[in-house]
N, C-alpha and C positions, 0 to 999 in steps of 0.2 A: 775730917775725912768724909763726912756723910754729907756735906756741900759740897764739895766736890763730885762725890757719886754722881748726885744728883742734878752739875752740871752738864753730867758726859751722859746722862741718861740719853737712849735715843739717836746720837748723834754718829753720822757714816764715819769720820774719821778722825780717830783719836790716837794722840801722838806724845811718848812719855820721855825726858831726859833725864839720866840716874844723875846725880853730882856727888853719890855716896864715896867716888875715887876722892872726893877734896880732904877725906879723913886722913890719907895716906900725904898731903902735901905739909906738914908740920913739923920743920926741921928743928933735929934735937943738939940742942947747945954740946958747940966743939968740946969742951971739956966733959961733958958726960955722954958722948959716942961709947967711950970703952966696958962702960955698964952697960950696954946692950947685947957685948959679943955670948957669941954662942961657938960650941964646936958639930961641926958634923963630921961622916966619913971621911969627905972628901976635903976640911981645910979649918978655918975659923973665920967669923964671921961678926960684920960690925953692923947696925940697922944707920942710917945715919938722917932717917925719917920717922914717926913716932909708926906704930906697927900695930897699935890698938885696935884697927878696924872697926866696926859696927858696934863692938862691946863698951868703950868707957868712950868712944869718939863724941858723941852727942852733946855731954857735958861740956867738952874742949871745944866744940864746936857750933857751941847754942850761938853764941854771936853770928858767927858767918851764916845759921838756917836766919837768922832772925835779917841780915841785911840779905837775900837773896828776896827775902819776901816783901822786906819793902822794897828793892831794886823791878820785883815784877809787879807790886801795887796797883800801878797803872793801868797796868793791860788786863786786868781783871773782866772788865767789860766785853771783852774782847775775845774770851774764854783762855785762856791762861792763866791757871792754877800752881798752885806752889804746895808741898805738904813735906813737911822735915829734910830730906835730899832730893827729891822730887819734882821735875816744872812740868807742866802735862797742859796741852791745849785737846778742844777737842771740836772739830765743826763739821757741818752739814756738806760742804762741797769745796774745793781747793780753791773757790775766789776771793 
């Protein structure tokens, strides 16, 4: 994180993409849907995506930070930073 800081130091225009939604794209096998339901007031209710969000996702989801970061490898030069759900550029003027 502190390489990164320290690339945006300074710099007129810094621009950040969240991809922490990709947590919620983990579908949970047809046959164990019905362990997930729940009741509320108004019905019952089935998740039929894993629902973990930010608390146990990272584990499930160290593969996918770990290919997003070599997928932007590259562009590193170029200031394009990666950090756990995170891609952030940041430059001097929009050319």
């Amino acid at each position: 994180m502190e390489d990164v800081i320290k690339r945006i130091t300074g710099k007129c225009y810094i621009s950040k993409m969240d991809v922490k939604s990709a947590l919620n794209t983990i579908r949970i096998r047809g046959t164990d849907i019905f362990k997930t339901g729940f009741v509320a007031p108004d019905g019952h209710y089935e998740f039929l995506r894993m629902s973990f969000g930010v608390t146990n996702g990272p584990s499930t989801m160290r593969p996918s930070t770990r290919a997003i970061k070599l997928a932007y490898e590259h562009l590193v030069p170029h200031n394009v930073n990666t950090y756990i759900y995170d891609i952030s550029t940041s430059q001097d003027d929009f050319c």
